[in-house]
N, C-alpha and C positions, 0 to 999 in steps of 0.2 A: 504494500500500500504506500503510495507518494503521499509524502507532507508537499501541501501545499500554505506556504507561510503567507499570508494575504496582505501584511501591516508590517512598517519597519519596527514595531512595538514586540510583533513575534518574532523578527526575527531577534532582536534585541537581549530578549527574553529566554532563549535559546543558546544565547551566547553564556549569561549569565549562568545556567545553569552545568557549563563544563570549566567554569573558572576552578582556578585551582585555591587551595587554603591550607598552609600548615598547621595541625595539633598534635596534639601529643596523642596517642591512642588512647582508648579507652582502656577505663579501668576492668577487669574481672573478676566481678566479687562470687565470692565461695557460698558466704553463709548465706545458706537458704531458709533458716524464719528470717532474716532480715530482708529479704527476697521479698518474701512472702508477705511482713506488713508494708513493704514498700509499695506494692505492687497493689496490694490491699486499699490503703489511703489513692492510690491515682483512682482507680477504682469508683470509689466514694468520689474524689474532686471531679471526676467525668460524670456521674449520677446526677450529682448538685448542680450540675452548670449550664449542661448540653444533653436534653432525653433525643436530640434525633443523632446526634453523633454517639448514646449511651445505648440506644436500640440499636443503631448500624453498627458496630463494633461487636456486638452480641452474634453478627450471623460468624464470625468468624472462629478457628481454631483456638483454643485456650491462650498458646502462648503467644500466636499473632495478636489475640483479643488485649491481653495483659499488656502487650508492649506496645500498638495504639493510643490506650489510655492511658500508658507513661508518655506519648507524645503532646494525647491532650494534657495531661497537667504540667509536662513541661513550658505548652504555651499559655495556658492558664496564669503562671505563676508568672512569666517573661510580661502576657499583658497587665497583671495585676501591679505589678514593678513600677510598669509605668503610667496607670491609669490614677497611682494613690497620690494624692498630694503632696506636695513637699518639694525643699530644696537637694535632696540628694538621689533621687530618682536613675540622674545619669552615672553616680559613682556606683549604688546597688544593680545599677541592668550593667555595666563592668564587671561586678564580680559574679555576678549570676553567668553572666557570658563563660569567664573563667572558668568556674565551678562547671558547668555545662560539654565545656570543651577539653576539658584539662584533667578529669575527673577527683579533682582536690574540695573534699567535701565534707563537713560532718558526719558520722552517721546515720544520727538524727533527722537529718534531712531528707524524708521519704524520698520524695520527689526525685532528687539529686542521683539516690543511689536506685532509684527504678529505672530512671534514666538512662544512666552509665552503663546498667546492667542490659536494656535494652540495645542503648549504641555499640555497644560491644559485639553483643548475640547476633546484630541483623545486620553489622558494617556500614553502620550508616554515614555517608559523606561529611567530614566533618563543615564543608561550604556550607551544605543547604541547613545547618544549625547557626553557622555566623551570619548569614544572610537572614536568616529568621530574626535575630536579634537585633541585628542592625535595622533593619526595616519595621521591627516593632519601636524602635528608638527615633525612629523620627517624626511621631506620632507627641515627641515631648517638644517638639518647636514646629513642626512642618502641619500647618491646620488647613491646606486649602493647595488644590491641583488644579493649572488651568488648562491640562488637553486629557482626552481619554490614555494618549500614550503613558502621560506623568502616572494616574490612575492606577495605570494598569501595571508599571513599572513597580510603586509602591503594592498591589493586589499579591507580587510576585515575592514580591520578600517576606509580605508579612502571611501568605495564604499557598502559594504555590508552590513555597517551601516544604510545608506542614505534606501538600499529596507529594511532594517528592519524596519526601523522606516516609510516606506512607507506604509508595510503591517499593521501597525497598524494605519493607518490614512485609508484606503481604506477598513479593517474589515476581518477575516478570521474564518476558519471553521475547520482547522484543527491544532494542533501544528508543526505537520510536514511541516506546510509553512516554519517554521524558516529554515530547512536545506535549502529548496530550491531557497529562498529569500538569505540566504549567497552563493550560488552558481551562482544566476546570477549577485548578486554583481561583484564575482571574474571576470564573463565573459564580463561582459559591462568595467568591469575598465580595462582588458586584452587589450580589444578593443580602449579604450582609450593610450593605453600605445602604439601597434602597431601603432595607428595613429602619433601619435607625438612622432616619434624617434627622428625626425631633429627637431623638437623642441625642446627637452627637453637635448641633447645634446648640445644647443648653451646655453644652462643653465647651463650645468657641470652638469647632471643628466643621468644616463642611469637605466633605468627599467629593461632590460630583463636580464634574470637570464645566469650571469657569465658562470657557469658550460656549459649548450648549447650553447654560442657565443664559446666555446670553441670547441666543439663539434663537429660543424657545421664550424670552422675556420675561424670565425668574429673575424676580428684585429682591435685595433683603428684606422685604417685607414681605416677601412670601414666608422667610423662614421665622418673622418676629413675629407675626399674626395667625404665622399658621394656615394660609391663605388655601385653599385647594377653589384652582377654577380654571377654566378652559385651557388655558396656559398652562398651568399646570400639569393637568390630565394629559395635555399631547406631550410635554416635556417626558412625563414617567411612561406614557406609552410607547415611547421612542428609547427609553431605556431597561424597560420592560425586555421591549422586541430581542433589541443585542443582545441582552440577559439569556433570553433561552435562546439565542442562535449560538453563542459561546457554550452553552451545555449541550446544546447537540453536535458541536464542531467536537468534543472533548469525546462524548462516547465512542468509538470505536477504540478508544483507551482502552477503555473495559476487559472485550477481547484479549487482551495483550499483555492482563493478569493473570497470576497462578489462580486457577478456577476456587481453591477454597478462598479466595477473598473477594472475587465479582462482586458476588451480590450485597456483600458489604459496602463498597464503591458506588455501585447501583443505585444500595437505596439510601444512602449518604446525597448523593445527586437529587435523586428523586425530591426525598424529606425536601431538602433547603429550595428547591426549585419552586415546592409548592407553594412556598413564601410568597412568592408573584401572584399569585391567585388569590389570596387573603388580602392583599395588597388591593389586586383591582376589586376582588367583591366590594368593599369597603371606599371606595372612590377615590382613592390612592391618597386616601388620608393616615399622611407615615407622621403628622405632628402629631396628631393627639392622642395617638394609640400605636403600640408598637404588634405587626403583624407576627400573624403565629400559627401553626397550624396545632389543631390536639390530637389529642394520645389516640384515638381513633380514627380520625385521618392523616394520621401515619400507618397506624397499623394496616388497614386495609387495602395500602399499597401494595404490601408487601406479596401477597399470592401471584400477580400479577407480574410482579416484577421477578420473581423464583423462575415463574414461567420463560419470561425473555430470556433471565440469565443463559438459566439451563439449554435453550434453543444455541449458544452460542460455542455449544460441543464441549 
């Protein structure tokens, strides 16, 4: 199958992900009850945080499942870092960096040592871990993107890291997962970014690319008022549309998974995508409500989606 790269953004993006990065290997830890509460606590942090990435991680093999959600509470912890107030934000995402990469850690530190234990077991690149960081770190001064490329550049560090380093804990078969693995990055973290205008707005943060709010005649008073009107509605349905063209550019990824993880990928895709449907049910009113889908329409994807996987031999 030909990539066809469409944007100097993929290709960009592509480049990014064969860069090189020196660390020290990971660490290999022995003790297995410390294994085991480590592994236990990501566990729990993935439960509490994320039920459609804590259901998609469930379709998978135990120790793929476990070493996933040392990925989520890895990033958990990396956004939490920098999401909490204060003046030292950049010196602690430094040492978490360290700790992360270096595997110099307490303990104590669940996280840290599920982590390492993971990074270890599945070879994970130690780039698509510095890139995670770095790109969640610019989230502490960098509040506003003015092209889809910038966008999607930041999508890549702080989201298309996270399926990169996914696809090598779940196993693949082709090299050309990486393109498609950084393409549903951009479209799940898209998806996230749609969701929480009104949130990220009472933060001093605005995600969507300057250039189309312009476009489309989105003024800050849409974001201070809260405004949902015509203008509006075609701005999101225009970013709607790309939303799901980018997750169906990504599927054929899928494919090109070791089969015990598809359907986890699947309905990881799925879950977040049905975001956009909540979104237009709702008249793409993302200030005064943050969209969601429930524990029921997610579940009843899932038959259906078993179905395709399995169709994929």
């Amino acid at each position: 199958m030909a990539l066809h790269l469409d944007s100097s953004w993929e290709h960009a993006l592509l480049q990014r992900a064969y860069e090189t990065y020196q660390a020290t290997p990971a660490v290999s830890i022995q003790d297995d009850q410390l294994l085991e509460t480590a592994y236990e606590a990501c566990r729990q942090i993935t439960a509490e945080n994320s039920k459609s990435f804590y259901i998609a991680s469930a379709m998978l093999p135990i120790a793929k499942r476990r070493a996933v959600r040392a990925l989520y509470a890895f990033c958990r912890i990396t956004d939490d870092i920098v999401d909490t107030p204060g003046d030292h934000r950049e010196q602690n995402l430094a040492a978490w960096k360290h700790r992360a990469l270096d595997g110099v850690f307490p303990k104590d530190d669940l996280v840290a040592v599920a982590w390492s234990h993971t990074r270890c077991h599945f070879d994970i690149p130690a780039r698509f871990i510095a890139q995670l960081i770095d790109g969640v770190a610019t989230d502490i001064n960098h509040t506003q993107y003015n092209t889809f490329s910038e966008l999607a550049d930041y999508a890549y560090g702080v989201a298309s890291t996270v399926g990169l380093m996914s696809m090598h804990i779940i196993g693949f078969d082709n090299p050309k997962a990486t393109y498609y693995a950084i393409k549903l990055g951009v479209a799940l973290q898209m998806t996230n970014i749609l969701r929480d205008v009104g949130q990220d707005w009472s933060m001093a943060r605005v995600y969507l690319p300057q250039d189309e709010l312009d476009q489309f005649g989105i003024t800050k008073t849409h974001f201070e008022q809260g405004i949902v009107d015509d203008a509006w509605r075609d701005f999101m349905r225009f970013q709607i549309e790309r939303n799901r063209q980018l997750y169906h550019e990504a599927s054929p990824g899928i494919a090109m998974l070791d089969k015990d993880g598809r359907l986890a990928i699947a309905a990881a895709a799925t879950l977040y995508s049905a975001i956009l449907e909540d979104i237009e049910a709702h008249d793409y009113d993302v200030f005064s409500r943050r969209a969601f889908v429930s524990q029921w329409g997610k579940l009843k994807r899932i038959p259906s989606l078993w179905w395709q996987v399995k169709k994929m031999g």
